[in-house]
C-alpha positions as CSV (number, residue, x, y, z in Angstrom):
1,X,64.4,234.2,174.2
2,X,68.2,232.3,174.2
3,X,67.2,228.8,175.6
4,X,69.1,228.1,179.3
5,X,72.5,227.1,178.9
6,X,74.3,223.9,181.2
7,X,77.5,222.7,181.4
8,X,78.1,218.8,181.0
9,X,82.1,217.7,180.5
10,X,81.1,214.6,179.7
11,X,78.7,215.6,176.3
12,X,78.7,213.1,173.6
13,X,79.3,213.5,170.1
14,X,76.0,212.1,169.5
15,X,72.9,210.4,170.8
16,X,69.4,210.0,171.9
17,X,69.4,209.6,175.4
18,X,71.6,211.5,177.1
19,X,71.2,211.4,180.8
20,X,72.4,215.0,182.5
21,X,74.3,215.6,185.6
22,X,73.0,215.9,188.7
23,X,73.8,219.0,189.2
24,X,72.2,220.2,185.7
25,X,69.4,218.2,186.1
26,X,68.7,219.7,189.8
27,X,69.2,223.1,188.6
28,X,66.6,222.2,185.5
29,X,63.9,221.1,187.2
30,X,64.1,222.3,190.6
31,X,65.3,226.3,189.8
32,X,63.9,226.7,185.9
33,X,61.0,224.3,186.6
34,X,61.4,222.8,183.4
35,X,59.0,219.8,181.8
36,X,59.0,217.3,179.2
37,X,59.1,218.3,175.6
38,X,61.2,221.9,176.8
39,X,64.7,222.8,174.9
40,X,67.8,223.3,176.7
41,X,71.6,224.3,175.6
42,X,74.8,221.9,176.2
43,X,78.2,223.0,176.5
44,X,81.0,220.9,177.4
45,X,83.1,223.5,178.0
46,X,85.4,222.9,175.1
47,X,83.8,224.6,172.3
48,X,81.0,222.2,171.7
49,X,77.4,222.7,172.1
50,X,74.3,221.3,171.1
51,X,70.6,221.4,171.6
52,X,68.3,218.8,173.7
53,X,64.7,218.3,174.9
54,X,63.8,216.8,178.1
55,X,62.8,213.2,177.5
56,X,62.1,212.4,181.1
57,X,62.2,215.0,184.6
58,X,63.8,214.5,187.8
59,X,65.7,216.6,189.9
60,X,68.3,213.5,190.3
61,X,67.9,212.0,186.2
62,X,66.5,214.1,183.8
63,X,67.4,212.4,180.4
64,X,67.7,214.6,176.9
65,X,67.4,213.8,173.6
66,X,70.8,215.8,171.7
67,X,70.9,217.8,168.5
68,X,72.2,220.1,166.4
69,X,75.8,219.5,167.6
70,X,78.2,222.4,166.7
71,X,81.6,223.5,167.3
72,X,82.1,226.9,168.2
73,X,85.6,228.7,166.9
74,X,88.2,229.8,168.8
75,X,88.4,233.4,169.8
76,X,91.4,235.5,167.8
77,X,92.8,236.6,170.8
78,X,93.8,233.5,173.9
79,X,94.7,235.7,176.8
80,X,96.3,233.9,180.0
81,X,95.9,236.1,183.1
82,X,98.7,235.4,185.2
83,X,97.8,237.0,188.4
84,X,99.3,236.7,192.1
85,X,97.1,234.7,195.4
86,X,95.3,237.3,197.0
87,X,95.2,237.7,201.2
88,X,91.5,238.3,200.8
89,X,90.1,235.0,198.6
90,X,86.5,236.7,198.4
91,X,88.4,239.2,195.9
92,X,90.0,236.5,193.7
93,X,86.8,234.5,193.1
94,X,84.8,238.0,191.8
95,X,88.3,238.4,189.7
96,X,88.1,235.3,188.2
97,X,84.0,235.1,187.9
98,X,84.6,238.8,186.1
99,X,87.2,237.9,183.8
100,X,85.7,234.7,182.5
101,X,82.4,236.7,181.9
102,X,85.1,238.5,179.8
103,X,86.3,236.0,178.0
104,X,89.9,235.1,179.3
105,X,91.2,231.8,178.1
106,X,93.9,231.0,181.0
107,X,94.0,231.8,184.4
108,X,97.5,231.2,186.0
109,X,97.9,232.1,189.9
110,X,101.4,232.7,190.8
111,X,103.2,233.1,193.9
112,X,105.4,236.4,194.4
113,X,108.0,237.7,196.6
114,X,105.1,239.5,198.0
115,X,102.1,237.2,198.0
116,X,100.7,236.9,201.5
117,X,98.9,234.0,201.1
118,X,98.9,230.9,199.3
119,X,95.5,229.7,200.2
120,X,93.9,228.3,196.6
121,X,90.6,226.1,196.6
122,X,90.2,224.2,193.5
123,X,87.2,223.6,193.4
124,X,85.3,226.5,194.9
125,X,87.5,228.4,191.8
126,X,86.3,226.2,189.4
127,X,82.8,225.9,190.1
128,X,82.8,229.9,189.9
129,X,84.4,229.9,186.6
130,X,82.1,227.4,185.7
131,X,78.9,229.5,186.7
132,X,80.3,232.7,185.1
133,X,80.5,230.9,181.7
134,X,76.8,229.6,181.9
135,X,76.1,232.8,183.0
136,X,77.7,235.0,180.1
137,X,76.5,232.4,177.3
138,X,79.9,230.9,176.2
139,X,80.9,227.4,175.4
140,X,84.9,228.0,176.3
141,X,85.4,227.0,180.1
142,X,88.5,229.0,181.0
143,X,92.1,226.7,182.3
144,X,92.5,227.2,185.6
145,X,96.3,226.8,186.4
146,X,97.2,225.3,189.7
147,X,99.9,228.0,191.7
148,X,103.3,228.7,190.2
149,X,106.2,230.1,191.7
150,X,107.1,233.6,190.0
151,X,110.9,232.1,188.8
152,X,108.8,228.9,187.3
153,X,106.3,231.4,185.3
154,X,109.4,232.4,183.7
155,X,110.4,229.3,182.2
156,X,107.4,228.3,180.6
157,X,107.4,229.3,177.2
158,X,106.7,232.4,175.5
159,X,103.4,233.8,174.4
160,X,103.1,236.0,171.3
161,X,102.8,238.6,173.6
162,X,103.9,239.1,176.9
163,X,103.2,242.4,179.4
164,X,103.8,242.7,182.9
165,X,102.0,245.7,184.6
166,X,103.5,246.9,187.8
167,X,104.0,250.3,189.5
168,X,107.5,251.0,189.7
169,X,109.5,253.8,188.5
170,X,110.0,253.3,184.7
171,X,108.5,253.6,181.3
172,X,105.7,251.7,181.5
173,X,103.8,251.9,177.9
174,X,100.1,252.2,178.0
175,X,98.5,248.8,177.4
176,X,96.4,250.3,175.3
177,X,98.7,251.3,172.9
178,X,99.4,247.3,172.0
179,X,97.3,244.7,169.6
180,X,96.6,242.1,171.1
181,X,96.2,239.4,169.2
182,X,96.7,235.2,169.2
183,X,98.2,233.9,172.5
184,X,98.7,237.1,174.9
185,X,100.1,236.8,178.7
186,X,99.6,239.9,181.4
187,X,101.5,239.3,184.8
188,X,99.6,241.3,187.7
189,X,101.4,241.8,191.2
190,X,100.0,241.1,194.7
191,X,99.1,244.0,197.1
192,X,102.8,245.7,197.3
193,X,103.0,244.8,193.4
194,X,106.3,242.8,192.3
195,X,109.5,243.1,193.3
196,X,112.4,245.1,191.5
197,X,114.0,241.4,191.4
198,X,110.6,240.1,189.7
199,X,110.1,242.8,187.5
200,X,113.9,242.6,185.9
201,X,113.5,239.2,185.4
202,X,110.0,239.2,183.6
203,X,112.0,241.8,181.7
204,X,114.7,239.7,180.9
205,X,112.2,237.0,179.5
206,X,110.6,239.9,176.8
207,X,107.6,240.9,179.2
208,X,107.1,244.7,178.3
209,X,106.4,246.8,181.2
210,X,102.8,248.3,180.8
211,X,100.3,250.6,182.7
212,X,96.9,250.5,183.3
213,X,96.2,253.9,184.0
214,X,97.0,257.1,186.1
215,X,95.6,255.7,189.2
216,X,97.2,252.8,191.7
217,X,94.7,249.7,191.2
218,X,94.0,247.1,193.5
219,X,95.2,243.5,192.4
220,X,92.0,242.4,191.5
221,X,90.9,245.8,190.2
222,X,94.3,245.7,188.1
223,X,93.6,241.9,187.0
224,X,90.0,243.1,185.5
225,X,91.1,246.3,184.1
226,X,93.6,244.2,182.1
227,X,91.5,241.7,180.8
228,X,89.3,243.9,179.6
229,X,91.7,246.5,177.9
230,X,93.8,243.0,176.2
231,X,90.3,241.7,174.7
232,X,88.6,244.6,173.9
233,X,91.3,247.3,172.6
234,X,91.4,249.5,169.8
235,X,95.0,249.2,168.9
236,X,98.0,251.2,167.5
237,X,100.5,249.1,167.2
């Protein structure tokens, strides 16, 4: 049985008394009802982990003893989902709790011709993403971006790949039919998708017009299907 995992930014290189958030130290003792003497997992987040047993219990200080420290590698494939405010928020945060599940590195919310709203908690979003990776068993908190204008996304540099999926007329490639590998970045629309304007100019800046099926997804839908297609393909090119 894998031994509960916690996240704690702050997670030393080293030591023997390690005191734990309170948030992981409420979550400890008051949810998993552990005790003196009982392993846990550390993460910070960052790639580093290591083992600890509870030295002393409370739900406000619980102090650990760390071991075992390790670093865990980075995955081959870093994929930044660049993906547009939605109107209905509830829709973003199971988006983003999915995709980190998943295993996306970046998340970069943009603002398009089309967005209806720019409405973007912070910290509701992170403590999701946060949840999602303790959750799924990873040590690699995903970057949450704050909001970009669409014309700004373009000037940052380029990734080694670069897809925008959209539904306009055109010769959209299957995503599939691309490896995906090192730094990847997938552009996904707002409900009305991009613009002709946006979509020319992602294409101007070497963004490869892709599909993501026969069907018209929602943005969210889109954002997941994505994800999933960049990091678990079976490429041909």
């Amino acid at each position: 049985m894998s031994l509960p995992l916690f996240y704690e930014p702050g997670l030393p290189e080293n030591t023997h008394g390690f005191q734990l958030s309170e948030t992981s130290a409420h979550h400890c003792v008051q949810v998993l009802r552990k005790v003196v003497g009982d392993c846990i997992e550390l993460t910070d987040g960052k790639g580093n982990a290591c083992f600890a047993t509870l030295l002393s219990v409370n739900k406000k200080q619980t102090l650990v003893a760390t071991q075992s420290f390790q670093k865990s590698p980075l995955p081959p494939t870093r994929l930044t989902l660049c993906i547009s405010l939605l109107k209905n928020s509830q829709r973003l945060e199971w988006l983003l709790e999915k995709v980190t599940e998943m295993g996306v590195a970046e998340i970069q919310p943009i603002l398009c011709e089309r967005t209806e709203h720019s409405r973007f908690r912070r910290d509701r979003l992170e403590g999701i993403l946060i949840a999602a990776m303790i959750q799924s068993k990873q040590h690699y908190l995903p970057i949450l971006h704050d909001p970009i204008r669409f014309t700004k996304l373009m000037e940052l540099p380029a990734a080694a790949n670069q897809w925008i999926a959209h539904c306009a007329p055109g010769n959209q490639q299957p995503l599939t039919d691309y490896r995906a590998s090192g730094s990847c970045r997938i552009l996904v629309g707002p409900e009305g998708d991009f613009s002709d304007t946006e979509i020319t100019l992602a294409m101007e800046n070497n963004y490869l017009p892709v599909s993501l099926g026969n069907t018209r997804l929602r943005t969210e839908t889109a954002g997941m299907v994505a994800t999933a297609l960049i990091l678990n393909q079976t490429p041909t090119k």
